[in-house]
VOZA-867391 format. One record per residue (C-alpha): residue in one letter; y, z, x. Coordinates in steps of 0.5 Angstrom, whole numbers. Each point is the difference from the previous one (the first is absolute). Layout:
<recs>
<resn->A&c2->Y&c3->Z&c1->X>
...
</recs>
This chain:
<recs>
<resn->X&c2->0&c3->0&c1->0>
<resn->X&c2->7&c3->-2&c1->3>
<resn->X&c2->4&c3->2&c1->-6>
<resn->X&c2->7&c3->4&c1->0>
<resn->X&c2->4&c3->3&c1->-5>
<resn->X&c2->7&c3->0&c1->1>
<resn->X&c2->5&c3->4&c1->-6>
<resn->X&c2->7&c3->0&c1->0>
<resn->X&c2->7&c3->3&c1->-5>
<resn->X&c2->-1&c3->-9&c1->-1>
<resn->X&c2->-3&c3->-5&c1->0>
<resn->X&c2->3&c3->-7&c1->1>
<resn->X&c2->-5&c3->-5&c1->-2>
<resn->X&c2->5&c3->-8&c1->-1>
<resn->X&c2->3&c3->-2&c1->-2>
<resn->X&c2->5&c3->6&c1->2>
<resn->X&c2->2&c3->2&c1->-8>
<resn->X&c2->-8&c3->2&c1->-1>
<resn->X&c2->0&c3->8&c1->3>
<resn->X&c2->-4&c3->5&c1->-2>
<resn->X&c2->1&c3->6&c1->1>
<resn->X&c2->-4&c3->5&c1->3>
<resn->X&c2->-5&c3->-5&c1->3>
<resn->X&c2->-5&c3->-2&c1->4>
<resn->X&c2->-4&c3->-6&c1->4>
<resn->X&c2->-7&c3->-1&c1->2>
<resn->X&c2->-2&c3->-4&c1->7>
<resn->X&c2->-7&c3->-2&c1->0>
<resn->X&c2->0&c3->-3&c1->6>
<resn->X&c2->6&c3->-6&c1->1>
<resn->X&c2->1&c3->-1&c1->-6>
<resn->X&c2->4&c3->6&c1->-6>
<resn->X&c2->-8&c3->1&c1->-6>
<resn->X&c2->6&c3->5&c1->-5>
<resn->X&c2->6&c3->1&c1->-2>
<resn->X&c2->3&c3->5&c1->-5>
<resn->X&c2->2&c3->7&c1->-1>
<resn->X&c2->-2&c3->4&c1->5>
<resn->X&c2->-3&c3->5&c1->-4>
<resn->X&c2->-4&c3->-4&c1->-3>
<resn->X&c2->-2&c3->-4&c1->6>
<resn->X&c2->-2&c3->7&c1->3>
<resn->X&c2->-4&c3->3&c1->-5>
<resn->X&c2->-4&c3->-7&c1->0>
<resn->X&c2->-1&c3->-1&c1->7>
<resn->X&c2->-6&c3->4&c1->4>
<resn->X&c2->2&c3->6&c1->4>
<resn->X&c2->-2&c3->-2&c1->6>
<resn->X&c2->5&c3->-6&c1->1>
<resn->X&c2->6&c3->1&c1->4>
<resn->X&c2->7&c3->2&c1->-3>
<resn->X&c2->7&c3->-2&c1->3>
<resn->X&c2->5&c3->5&c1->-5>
<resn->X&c2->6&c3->-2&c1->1>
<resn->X&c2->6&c3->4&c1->-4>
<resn->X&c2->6&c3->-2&c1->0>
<resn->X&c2->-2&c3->-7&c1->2>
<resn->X&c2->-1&c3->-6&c1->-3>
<resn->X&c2->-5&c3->-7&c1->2>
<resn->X&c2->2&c3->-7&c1->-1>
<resn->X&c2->-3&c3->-6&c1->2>
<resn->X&c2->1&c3->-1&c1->7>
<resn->X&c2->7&c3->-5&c1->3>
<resn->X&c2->0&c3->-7&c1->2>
<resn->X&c2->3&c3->-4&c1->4>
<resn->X&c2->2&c3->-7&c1->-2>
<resn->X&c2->3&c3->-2&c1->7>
<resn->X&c2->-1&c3->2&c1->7>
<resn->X&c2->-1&c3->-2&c1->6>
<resn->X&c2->-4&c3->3&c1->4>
<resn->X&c2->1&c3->-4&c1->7>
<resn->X&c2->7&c3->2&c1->0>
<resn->X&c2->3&c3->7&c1->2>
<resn->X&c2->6&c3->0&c1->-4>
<resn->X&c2->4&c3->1&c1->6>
<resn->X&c2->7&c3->-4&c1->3>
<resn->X&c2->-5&c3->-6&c1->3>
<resn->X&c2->-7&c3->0&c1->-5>
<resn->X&c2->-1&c3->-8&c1->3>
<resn->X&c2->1&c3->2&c1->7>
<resn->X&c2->-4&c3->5&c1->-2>
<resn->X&c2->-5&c3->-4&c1->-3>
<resn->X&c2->-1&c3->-6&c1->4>
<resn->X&c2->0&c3->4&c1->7>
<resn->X&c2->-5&c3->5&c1->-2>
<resn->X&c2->-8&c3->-1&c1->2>
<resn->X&c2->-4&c3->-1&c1->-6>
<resn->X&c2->-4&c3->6&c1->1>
<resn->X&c2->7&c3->5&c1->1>
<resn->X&c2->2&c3->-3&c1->-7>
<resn->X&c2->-6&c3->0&c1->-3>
<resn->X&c2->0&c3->8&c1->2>
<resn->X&c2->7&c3->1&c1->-2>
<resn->X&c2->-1&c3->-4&c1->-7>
<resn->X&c2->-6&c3->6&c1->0>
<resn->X&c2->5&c3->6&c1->1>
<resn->X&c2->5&c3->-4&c1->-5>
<resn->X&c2->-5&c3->-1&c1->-5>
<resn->X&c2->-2&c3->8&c1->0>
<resn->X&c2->7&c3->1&c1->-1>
<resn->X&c2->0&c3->-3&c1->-6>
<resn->X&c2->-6&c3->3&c1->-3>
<resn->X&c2->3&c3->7&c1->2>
<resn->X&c2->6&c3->-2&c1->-4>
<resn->X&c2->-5&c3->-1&c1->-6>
<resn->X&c2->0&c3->-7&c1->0>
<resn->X&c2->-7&c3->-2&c1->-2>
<resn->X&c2->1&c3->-8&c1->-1>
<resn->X&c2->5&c3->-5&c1->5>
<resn->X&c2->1&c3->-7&c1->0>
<resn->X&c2->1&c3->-2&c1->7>
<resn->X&c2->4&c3->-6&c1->0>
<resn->X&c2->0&c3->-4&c1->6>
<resn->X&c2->-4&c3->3&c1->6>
<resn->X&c2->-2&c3->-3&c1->8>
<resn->X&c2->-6&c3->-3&c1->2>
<resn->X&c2->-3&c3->3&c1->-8>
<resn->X&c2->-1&c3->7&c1->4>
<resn->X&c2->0&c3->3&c1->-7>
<resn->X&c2->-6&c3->-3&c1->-1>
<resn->X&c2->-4&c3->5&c1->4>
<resn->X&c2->5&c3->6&c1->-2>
<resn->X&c2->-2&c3->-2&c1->-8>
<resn->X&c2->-7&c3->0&c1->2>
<resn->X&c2->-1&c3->6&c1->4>
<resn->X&c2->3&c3->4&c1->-5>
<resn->X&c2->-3&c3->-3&c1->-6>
<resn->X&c2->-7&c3->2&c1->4>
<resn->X&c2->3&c3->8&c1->2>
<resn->X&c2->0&c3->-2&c1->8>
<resn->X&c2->8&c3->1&c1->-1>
<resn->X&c2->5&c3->4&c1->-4>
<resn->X&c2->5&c3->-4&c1->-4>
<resn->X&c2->2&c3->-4&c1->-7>
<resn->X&c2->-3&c3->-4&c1->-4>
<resn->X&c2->3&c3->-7&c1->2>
<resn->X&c2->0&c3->-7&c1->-1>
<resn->X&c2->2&c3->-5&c1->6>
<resn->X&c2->4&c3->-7&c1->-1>
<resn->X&c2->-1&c3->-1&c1->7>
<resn->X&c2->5&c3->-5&c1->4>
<resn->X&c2->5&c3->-2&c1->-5>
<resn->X&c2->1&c3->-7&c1->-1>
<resn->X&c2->7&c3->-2&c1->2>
<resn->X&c2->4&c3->-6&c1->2>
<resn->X&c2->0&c3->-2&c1->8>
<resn->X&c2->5&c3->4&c1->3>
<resn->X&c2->1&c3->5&c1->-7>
<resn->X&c2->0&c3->6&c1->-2>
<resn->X&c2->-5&c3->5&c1->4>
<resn->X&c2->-3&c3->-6&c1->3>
<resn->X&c2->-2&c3->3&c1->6>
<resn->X&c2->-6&c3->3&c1->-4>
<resn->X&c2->-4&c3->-6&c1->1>
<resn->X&c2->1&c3->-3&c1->-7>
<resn->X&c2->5&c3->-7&c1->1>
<resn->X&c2->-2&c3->-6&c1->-5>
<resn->X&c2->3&c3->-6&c1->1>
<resn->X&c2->-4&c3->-5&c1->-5>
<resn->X&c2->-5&c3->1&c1->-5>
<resn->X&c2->-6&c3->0&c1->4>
<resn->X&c2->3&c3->5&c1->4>
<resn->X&c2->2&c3->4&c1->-6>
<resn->X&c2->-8&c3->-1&c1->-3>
<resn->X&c2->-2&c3->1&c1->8>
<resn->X&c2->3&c3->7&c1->-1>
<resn->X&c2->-2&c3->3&c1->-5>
<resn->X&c2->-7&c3->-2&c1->1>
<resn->X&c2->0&c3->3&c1->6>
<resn->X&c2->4&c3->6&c1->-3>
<resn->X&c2->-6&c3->0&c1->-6>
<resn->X&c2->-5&c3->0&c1->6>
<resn->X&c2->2&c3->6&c1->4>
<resn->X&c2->0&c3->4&c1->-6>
<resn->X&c2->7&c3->-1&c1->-4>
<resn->X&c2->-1&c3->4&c1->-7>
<resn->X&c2->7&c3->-5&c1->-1>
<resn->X&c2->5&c3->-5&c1->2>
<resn->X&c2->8&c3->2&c1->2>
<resn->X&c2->4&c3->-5&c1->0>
<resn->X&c2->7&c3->0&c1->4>
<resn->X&c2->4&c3->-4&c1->-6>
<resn->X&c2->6&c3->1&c1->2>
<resn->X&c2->4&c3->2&c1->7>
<resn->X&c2->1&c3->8&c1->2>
<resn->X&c2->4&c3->4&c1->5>
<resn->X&c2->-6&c3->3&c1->5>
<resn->X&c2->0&c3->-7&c1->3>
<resn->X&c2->5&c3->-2&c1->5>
<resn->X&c2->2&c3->-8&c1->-1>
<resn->X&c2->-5&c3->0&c1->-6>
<resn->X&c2->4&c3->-3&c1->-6>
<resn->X&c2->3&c3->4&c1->-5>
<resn->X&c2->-1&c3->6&c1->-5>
<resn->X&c2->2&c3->-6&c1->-6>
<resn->X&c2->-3&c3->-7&c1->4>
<resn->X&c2->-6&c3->-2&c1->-3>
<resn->X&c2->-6&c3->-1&c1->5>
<resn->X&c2->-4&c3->-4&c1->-4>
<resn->X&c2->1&c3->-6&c1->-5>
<resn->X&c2->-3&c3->2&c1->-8>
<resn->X&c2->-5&c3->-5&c1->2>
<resn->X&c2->-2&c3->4&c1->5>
<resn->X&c2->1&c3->7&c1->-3>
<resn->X&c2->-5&c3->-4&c1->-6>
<resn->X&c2->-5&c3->-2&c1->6>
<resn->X&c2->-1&c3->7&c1->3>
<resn->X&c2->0&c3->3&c1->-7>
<resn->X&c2->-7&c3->-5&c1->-2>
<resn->X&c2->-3&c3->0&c1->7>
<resn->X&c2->-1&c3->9&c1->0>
<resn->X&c2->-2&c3->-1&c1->-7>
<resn->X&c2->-6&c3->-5&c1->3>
<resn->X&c2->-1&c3->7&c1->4>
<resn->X&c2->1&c3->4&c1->-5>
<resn->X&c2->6&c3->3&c1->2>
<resn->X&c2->6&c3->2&c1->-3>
<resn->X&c2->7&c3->-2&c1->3>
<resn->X&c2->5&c3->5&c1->2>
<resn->X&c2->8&c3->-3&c1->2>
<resn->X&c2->5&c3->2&c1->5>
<resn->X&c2->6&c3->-2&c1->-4>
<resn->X&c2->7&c3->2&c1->-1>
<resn->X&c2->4&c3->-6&c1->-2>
<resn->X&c2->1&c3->-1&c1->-7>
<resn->X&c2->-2&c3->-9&c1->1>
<resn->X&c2->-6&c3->3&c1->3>
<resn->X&c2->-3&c3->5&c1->-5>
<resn->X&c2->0&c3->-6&c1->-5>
<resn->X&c2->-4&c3->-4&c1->4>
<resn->X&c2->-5&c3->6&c1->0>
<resn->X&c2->0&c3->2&c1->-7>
<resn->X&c2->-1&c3->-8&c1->0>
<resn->X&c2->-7&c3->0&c1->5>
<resn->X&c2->-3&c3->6&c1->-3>
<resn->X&c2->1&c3->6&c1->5>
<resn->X&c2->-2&c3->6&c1->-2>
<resn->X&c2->5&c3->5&c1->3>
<resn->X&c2->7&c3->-1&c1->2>
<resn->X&c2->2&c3->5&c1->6>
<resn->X&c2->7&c3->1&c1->1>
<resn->X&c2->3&c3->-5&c1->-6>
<resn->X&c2->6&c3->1&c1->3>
<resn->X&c2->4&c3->-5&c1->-4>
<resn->X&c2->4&c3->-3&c1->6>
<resn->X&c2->5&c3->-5&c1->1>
<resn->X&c2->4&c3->-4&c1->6>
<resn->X&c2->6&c3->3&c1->-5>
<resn->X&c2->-4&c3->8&c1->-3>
<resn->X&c2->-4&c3->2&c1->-4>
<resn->X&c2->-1&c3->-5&c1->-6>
<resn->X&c2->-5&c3->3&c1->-6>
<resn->X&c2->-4&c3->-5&c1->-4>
<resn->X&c2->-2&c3->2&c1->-6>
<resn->X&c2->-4&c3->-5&c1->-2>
<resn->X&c2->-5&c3->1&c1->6>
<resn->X&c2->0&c3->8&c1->-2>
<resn->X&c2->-3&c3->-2&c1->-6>
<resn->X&c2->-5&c3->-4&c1->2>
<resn->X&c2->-2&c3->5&c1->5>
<resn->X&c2->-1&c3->5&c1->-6>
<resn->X&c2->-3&c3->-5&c1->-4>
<resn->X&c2->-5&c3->-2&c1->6>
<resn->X&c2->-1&c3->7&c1->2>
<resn->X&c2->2&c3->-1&c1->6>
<resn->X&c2->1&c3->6&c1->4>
<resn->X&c2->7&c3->1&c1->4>
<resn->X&c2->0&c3->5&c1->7>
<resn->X&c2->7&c3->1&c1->2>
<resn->X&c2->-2&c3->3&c1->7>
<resn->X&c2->4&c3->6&c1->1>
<resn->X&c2->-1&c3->5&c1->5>
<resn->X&c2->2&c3->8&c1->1>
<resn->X&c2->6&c3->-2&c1->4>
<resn->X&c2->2&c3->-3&c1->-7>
<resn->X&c2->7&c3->3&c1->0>
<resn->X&c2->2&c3->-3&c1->8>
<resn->X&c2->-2&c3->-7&c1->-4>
<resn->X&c2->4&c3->0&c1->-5>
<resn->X&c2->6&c3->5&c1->4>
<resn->X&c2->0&c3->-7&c1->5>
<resn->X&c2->0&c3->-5&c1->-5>
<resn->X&c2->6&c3->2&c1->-2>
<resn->X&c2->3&c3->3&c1->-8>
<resn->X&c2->1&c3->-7&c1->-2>
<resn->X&c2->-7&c3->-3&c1->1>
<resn->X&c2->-5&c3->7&c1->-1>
<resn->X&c2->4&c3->-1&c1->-7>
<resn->X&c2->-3&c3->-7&c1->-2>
<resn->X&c2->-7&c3->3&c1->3>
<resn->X&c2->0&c3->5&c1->-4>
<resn->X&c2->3&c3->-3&c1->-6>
<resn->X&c2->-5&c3->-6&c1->1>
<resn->X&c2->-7&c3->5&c1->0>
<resn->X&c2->4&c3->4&c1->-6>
<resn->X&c2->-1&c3->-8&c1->-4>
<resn->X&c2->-7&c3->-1&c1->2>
<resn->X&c2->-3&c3->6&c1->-2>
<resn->X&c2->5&c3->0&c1->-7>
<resn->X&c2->-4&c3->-8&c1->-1>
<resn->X&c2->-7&c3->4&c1->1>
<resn->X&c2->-1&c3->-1&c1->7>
<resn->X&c2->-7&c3->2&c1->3>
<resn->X&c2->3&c3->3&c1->7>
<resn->X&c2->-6&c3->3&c1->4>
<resn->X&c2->2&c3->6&c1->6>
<resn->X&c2->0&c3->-3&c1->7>
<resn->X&c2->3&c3->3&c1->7>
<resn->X&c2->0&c3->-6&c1->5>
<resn->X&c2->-3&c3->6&c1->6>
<resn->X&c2->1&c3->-3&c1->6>
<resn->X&c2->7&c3->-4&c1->-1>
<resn->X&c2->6&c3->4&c1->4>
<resn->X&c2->2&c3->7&c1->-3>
<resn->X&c2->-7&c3->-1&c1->-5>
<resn->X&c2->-3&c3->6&c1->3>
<resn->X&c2->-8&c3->0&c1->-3>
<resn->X&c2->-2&c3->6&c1->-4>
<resn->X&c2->8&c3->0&c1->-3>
<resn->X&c2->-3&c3->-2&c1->-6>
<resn->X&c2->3&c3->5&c1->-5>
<resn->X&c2->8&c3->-3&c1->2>
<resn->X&c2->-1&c3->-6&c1->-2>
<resn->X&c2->-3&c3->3&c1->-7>
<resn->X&c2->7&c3->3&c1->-1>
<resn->X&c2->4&c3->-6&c1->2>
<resn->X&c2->-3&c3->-2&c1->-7>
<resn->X&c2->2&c3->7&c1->-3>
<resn->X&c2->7&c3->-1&c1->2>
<resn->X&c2->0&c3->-5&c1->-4>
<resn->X&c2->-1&c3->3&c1->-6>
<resn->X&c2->-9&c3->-2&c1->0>
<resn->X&c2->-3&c3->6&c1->-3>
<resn->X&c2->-5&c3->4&c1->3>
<resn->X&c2->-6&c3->-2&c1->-4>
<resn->X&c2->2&c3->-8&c1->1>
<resn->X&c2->1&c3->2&c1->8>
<resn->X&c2->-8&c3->2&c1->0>
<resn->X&c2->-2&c3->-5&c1->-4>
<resn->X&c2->4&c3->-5&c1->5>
<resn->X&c2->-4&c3->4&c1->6>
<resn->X&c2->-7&c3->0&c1->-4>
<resn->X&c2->-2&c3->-3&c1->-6>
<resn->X&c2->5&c3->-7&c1->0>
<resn->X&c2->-1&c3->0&c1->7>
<resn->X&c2->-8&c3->0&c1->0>
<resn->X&c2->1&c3->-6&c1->-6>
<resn->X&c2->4&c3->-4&c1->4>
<resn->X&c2->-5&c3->0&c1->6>
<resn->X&c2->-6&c3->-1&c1->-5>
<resn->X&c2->-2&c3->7&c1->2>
<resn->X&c2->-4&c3->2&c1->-6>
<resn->X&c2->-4&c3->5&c1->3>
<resn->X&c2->7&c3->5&c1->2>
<resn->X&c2->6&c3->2&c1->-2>
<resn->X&c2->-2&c3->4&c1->-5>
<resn->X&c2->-6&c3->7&c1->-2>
<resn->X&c2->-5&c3->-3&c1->-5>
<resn->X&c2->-7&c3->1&c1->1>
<resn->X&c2->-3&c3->-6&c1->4>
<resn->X&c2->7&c3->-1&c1->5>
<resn->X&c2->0&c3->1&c1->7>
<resn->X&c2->1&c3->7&c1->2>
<resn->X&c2->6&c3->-1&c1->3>
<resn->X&c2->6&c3->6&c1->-3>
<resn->X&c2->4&c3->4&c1->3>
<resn->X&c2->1&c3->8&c1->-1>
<resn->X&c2->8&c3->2&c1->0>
<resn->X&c2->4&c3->7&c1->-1>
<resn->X&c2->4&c3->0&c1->-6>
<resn->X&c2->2&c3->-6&c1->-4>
<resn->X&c2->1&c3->-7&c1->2>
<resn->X&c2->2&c3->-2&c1->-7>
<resn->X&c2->7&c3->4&c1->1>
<resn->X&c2->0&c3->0&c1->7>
<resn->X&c2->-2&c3->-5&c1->5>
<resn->X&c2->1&c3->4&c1->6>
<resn->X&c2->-7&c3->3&c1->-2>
<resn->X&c2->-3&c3->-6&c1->2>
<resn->X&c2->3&c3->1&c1->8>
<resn->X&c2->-6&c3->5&c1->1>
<resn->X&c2->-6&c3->-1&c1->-3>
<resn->X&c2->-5&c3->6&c1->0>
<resn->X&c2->-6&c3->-3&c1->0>
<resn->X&c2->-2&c3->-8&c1->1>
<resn->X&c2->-5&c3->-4&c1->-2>
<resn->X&c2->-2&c3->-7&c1->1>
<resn->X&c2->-6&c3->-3&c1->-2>
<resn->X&c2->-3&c3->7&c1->-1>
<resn->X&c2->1&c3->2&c1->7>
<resn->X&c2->4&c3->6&c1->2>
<resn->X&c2->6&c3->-1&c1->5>
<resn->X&c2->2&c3->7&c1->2>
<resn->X&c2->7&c3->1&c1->-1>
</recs>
């Protein structure tokens, strides 16, 4: 018998308005066997399985990641970093930076762009026990235009049977998706521009038809507002960043949102801890359409799903719960920012085995002090961790 009781003042089962008071969890194994009141739980399961009490606590589905990469250091020169680094020191730093997020609570992550697919053999060793850390799901080598944004991790493309040559060889290693680099971005110096396409629709389209081949969905790099278009056009599966960027600002199309909710697509706007600097160097007027833009999309219904970008410049791994308070600053409701955090996540990454506690999901959960329903900051010490069934002391 492998089974464990754990009872607490609440527990969260997903979406996060589901609560019941006075709750329990049992583990069998990796995966939850019951959930309910704990008094029931207690009375019905055998005396001699293992009880976690918990007062004053509460336990929630665990946290995921949508967008990390764990090939970079969040320091000042993530690419000299990552570039100049021995394959096996960056395969153990990406280790360390890995348990790091698994001792934040953040139990599922989606690497989106990696060296060489070292997270290939970190995603299989945790799967086996061998090594310590989250749930992730690896896209390997992004595809990205010759010369363009985050080229230097291999993924260059410069026709079409270099884009279907990429991703088979992405689909090969192992990739449980595909990253595109649909438009420019900022960690890349003498790439194109936040707002400069680096694919044509068709392309987008081509990228879009090949993954599906291999089963695979399509997540998008995008900040310019042509571009996101053109992704919504090919069928991506998740928007990262969707800045709405132009050569002259920030420029909503509200038709595209629409049709991002109609096509439930899922939007991951990448905002780390340090979010306060971010919005202090962009300046009052610039933050403000941001904001005012995040405000539209989510009044339109927008799915928007909890993403850190760890790895980037000041995005520190583990930093997990800043970028949840980014949102509550904005007016997000507790209960939609752990939706964000579990449930809408795990939908969007396809996920159906996590994300919530029912009986039959994987084990993964989080024990915390206090209530993360009226106070976030809960959720930055996490009491007990449990990932796949498997306890990380804390």
């Amino acid at each position: 018998m492998n089974q464990l009781l754990i009872t607490a003042d609440r527990v969260i089962t997903g979406p996060a308005d589901h609560v019941i008071p006075q709750g329990a969890v049992l583990l069998d194994a990796d995966r939850v066997a019951a959930v309910g009141p704990a008094a029931a739980l207690d009375a019905s399961v055998p005396a001699e399985v293992p009880r976690l009490r918990c007062p004053g606590a509460t336990v929630l589905p665990g946290l995921i990641d949508c967008h990390v990469h764990l090939a970079f250091d969040a320091g000042p020169d993530p690419v000299r970093a990552v570039t100049e680094a021995a394959a096996p020191d960056l395969a153990t730093a990406m280790a360390d930076r890995a348990t790091r997020l698994l001792a934040a609570g953040i139990t599922t992550v989606r690497d989106l762009g990696d060296r060489d697919a070292l997270t290939i053999p970190l995603r299989d060793s945790i799967n086996s026990g061998t090594a310590s850390g989250p749930r992730i799901l690896a896209a390997t080598a992004p595809l990205t235009s010759h010369g363009g944004h985050c080229h230097f991790l291999g993924g260059e493309v410069v026709s079409d049977d270099g884009i279907r040559d990429r991703i088979a060889r992405n689909a090969a290693a192992g990739a449980d998706l595909i990253k595109v680099m649909a438009s420019g971005g900022a960690l890349t110096p003498g790439g194109p521009r936040m707002w400069e396409p680096q694919f044509t629709s068709r392309q987008l389209r081509l990228i879009v038809r090949e993954s599906a081949r291999h089963g695979l969905p399509v997540a998008a790099h995008v900040h310019g507002t042509e571009t996101i278009t053109q992704c919504v056009d090919a069928g991506v599966r998740t928007l990262e960043h969707c800045s709405w960027r132009t050569a002259e600002g920030v420029v909503h199309d509200p038709e595209t949102t629409r049709r991002i909710v109609a096509e439930d697509v899922a939007v991951c706007r990448c905002v780390s801890g340090d979010w306060q600097l971010f919005l202090k160097q962009m300046g009052p007027e610039r933050a403000q359409a941001m904001i005012d833009v995040i405000g539209e999309m989510r009044q339109a219904g927008v799915r928007f799903i909890a993403g850190t970008d760890a790895g980037v410049p000041g995005a520190h791994f583990g930093d997990y719960v800043g970028m949840l308070e980014f949102f509550a600053s904005l007016g997000f409701g507790h209960p939609e920012i752990l939706d964000m955090a579990t449930t809408t996540s795990a939908h969007a990454l396809a996920l159906a085995d996590t994300g919530s506690l029912a009986p039959g999901m994987r084990a993964d959960l989080l024990v915390v002090d206090g209530n993360p329903l009226t106070d976030l900051n809960a959720l930055r010490h996490p009491r007990h961790i449990y990932t796949a069934g498997r306890h990380l002391p804390v």
